[in-house]
C-alpha positions as CSV (number, residue, x, y, z in Angstrom):
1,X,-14.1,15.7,-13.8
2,X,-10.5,15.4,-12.1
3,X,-7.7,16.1,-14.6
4,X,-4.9,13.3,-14.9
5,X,-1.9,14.5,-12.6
6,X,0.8,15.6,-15.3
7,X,4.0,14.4,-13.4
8,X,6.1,17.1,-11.6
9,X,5.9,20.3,-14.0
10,X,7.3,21.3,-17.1
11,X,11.0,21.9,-18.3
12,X,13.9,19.6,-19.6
13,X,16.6,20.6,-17.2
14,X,18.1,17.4,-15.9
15,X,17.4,17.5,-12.0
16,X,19.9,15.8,-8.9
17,X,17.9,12.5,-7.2
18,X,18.9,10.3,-4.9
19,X,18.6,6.4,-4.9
20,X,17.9,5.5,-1.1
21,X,18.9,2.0,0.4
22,X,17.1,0.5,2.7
23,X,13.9,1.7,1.5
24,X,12.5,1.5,4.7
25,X,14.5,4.3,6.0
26,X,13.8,7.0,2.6
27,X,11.1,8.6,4.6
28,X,7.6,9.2,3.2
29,X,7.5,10.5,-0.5
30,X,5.5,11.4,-2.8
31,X,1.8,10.3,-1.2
32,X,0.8,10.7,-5.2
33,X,2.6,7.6,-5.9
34,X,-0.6,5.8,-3.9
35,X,-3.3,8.0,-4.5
36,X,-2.9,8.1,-8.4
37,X,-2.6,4.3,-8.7
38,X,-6.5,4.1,-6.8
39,X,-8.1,6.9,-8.9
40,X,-6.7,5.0,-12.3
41,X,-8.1,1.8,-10.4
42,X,-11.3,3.5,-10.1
43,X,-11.1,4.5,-6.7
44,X,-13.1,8.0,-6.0
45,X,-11.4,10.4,-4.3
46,X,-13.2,11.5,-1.3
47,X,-10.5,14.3,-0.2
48,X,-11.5,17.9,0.5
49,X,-10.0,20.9,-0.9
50,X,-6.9,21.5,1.1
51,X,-7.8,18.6,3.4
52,X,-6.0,15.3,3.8
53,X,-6.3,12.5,1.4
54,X,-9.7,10.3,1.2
55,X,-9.9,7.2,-0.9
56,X,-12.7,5.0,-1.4
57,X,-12.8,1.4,-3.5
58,X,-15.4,1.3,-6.0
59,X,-17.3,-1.3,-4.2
60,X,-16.9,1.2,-0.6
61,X,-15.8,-1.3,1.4
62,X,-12.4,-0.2,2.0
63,X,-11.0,3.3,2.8
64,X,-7.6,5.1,2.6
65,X,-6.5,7.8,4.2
66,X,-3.4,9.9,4.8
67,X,-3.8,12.7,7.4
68,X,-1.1,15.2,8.7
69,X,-3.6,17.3,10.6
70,X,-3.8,14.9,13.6
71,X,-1.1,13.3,16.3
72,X,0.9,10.8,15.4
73,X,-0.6,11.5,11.3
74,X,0.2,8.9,8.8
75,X,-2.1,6.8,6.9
76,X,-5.2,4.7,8.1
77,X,-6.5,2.0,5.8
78,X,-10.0,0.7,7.2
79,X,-12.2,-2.4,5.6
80,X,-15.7,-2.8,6.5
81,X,-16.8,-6.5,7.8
82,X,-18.5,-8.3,4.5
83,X,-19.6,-12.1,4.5
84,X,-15.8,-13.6,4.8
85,X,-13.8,-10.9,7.0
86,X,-14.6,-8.9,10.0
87,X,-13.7,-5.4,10.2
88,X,-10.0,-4.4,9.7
89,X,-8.0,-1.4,9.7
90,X,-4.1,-0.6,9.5
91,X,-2.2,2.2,10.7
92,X,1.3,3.5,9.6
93,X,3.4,6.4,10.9
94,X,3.7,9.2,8.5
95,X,7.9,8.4,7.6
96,X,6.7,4.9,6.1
97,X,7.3,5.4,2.5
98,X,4.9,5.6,-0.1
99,X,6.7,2.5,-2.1
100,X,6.0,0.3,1.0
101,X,2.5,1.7,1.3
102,X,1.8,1.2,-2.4
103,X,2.6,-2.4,-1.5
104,X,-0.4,-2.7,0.4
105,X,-2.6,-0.1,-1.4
106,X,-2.0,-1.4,-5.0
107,X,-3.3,-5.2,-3.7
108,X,-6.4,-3.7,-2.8
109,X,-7.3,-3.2,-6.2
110,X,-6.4,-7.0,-7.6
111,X,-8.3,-10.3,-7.3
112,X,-7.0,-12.5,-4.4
113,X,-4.7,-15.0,-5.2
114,X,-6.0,-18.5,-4.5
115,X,-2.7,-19.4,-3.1
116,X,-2.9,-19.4,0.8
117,X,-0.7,-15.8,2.2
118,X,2.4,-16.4,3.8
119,X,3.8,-12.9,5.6
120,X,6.7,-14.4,6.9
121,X,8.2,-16.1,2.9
122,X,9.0,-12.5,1.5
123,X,11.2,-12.1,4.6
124,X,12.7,-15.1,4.5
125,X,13.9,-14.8,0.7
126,X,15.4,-11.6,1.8
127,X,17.1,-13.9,4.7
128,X,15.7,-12.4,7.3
129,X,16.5,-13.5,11.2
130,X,13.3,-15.0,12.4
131,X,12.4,-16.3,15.9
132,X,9.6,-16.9,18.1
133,X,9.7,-15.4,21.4
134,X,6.7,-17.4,23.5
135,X,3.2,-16.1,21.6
136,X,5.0,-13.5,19.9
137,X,7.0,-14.4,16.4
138,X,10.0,-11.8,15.3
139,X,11.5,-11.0,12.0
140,X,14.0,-8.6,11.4
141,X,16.4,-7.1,8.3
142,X,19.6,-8.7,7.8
143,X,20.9,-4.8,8.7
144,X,18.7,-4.8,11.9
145,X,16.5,-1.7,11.0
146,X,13.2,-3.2,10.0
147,X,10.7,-5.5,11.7
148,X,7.6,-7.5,11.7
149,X,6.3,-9.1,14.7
150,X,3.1,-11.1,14.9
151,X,2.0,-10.2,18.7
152,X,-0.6,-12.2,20.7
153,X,-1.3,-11.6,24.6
154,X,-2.2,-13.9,27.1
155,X,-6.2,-12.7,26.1
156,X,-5.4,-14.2,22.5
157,X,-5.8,-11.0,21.0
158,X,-3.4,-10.5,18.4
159,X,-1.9,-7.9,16.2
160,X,0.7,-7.3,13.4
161,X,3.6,-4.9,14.1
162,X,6.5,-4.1,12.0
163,X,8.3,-0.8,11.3
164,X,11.5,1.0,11.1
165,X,14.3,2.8,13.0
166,X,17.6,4.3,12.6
167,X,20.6,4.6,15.2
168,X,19.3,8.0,16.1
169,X,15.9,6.8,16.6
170,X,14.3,8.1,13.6
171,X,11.8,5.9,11.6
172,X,7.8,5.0,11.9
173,X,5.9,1.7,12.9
174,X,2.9,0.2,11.0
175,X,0.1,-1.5,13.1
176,X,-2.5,-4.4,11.7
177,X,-5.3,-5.5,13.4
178,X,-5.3,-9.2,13.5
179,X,-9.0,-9.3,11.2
180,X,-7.0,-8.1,8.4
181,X,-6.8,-10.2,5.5
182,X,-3.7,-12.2,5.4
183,X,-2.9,-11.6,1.6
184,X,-2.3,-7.6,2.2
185,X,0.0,-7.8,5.2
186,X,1.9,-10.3,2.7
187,X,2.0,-8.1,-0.1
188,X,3.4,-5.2,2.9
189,X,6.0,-7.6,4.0
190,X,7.1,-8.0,0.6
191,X,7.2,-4.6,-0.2
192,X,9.3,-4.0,3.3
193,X,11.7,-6.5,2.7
194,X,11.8,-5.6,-1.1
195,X,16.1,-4.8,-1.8
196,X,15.3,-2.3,-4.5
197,X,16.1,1.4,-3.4
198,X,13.5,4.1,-3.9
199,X,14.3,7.6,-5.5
200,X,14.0,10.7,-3.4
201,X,14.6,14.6,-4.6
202,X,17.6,16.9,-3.3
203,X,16.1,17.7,0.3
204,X,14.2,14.8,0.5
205,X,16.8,12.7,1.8
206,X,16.6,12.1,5.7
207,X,19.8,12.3,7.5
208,X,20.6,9.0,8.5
209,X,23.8,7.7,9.1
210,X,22.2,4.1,8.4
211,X,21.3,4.5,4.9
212,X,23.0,4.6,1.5
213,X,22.7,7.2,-1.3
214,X,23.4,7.3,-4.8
215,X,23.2,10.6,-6.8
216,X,21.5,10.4,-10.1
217,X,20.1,13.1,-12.6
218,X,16.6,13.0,-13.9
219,X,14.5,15.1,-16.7
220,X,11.0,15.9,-15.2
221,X,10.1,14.0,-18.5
222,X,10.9,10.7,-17.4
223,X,9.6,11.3,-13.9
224,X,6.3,11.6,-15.7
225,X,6.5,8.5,-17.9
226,X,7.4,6.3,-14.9
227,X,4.8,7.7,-13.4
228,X,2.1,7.3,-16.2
229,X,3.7,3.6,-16.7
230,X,2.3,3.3,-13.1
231,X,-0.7,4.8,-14.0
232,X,-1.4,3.0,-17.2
233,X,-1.1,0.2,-15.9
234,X,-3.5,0.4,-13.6
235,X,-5.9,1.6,-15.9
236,X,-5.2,-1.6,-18.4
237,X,-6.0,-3.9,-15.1
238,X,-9.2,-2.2,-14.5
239,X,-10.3,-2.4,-17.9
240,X,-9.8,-5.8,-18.1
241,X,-11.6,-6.7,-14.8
242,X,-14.7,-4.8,-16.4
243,X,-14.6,-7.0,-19.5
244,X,-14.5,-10.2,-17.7
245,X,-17.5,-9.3,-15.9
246,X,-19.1,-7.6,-19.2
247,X,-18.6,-10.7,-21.0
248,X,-19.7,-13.4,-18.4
249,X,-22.8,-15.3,-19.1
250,X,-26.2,-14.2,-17.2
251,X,-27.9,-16.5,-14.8
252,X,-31.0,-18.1,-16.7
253,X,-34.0,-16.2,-14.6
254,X,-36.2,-17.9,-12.8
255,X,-39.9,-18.8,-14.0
256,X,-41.7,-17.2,-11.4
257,X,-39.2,-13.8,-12.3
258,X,-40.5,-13.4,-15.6
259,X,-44.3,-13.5,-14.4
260,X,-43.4,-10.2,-12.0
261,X,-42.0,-12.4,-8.9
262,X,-39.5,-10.3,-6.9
263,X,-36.1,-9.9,-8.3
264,X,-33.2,-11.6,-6.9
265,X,-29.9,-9.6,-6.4
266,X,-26.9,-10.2,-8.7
């Protein structure tokens, strides 16, 4: 049995952060701030001792995976075909930050909305500067340091693009194939566009002339609680999936079923 992760360590001594704006530009993180959400959301962690990270979804259709042990590195996010989708995968560079990754990563784990996806409306609320350049459509930050293009060659085959870069050419780029589902490259977007800065430890903070930081002091304490908020959370939303399904009425079996005819698949 894995033990809950604890938050940071012990001790009450306040600690120096940083609040980081954009977010896009804060670098990578914590990668716990993903892989915690999944295991409270019942994800199994497939990761080897001293290996890189290896998450499954309950059902084992879809698989998450940050590596640093391989060129570029980064994380890989792979979904099997089923009945409505064909196979999908994602790939982002190893600076994208966790808070944008979560983005993605936490919507695995909630029912699709009914409401058709739109990438392109969380980028537009952020008033975004969007064009279409022949097949290909462009949005980009109000500050010019983020992206998402929808690319689509003269084959039709298409893919999502979208990343970040600084003046000195520091940053990462995320790639989706165009199979995957709509509703997680919206919930990316969002998170991408999202104004809220992201916290980041003393050394932590890349040196970037294009971002702005604000100096705060933490207590390990509340580090944890935010974090167990996140957790908690997650749990409470799995739990109450579960009950749904406990509490939903069984198909009335057939005739033939009862007198030993084969069993049909729930």
């Amino acid at each position: 049995m894995k033990k809950q992760w604890q938050g940071w360590g012990p001790g009450e001594q306040a600690e120096q952060h940083y609040l980081v704006q954009p977010r896009a530009l804060a670098g990578g993180g914590d990668i716990r701030h993903v892989s915690e959400f999944l295991r409270a959301s019942g994800w199994r962690d497939k990761s080897k001792t001293g290996g890189p990270l290896h998450m499954e979804s309950p059902d084992r259709a879809v698989r998450v995976a940050y590596n640093l042990y391989v060129l570029p590195g980064g994380w890989t996010i792979h979904g099997r075909a089923d009945g409505a989708n064909g196979e999908w995968s994602a790939h982002l560079g190893r600076q994208a930050p966790v808070e944008i990754i979560a983005g993605l990563t936490d919507q695995l784990t909630r029912p699709r909305s009914a409401h058709a996806p739109n990438v392109w409306a969380p980028l537009q609320e952020q008033d975004w500067h969007a064009r279409r350049e022949g097949r290909h459509h462009i949005a980009t930050s109000p500050d010019g340091l983020a992206w998402m293009h929808f690319r689509q060659d003269a084959d039709g085959r298409a893919l999502w693009w979208a990343g970040a870069r600084d003046g000195q050419g520091i940053g990462w780029t995320a790639q989706f194939t165009s199979t995957t589902p709509m509703h997680l490259v919206q919930a990316f977007s969002a998170a991408l566009a999202s104004p809220e800065p992201v916290m980041r430890p003393r050394g932590r903070v890349p040196h970037s002339a294009q971002i702005t930081v604000t100096s705060v002091s933490v207590l390990p304490s509340q580090l944890s609680a935010w974090q167990q908020a996140r957790i908690t959370a997650a749990q409470a939303a799995t739990w109450a999936r579960h009950s749904v399904r406990s509490t939903r009425p069984r198909t009335t079996a057939r005739p033939h079923a009862a007198a030993g005819g084969a069993r049909t698949r729930r």
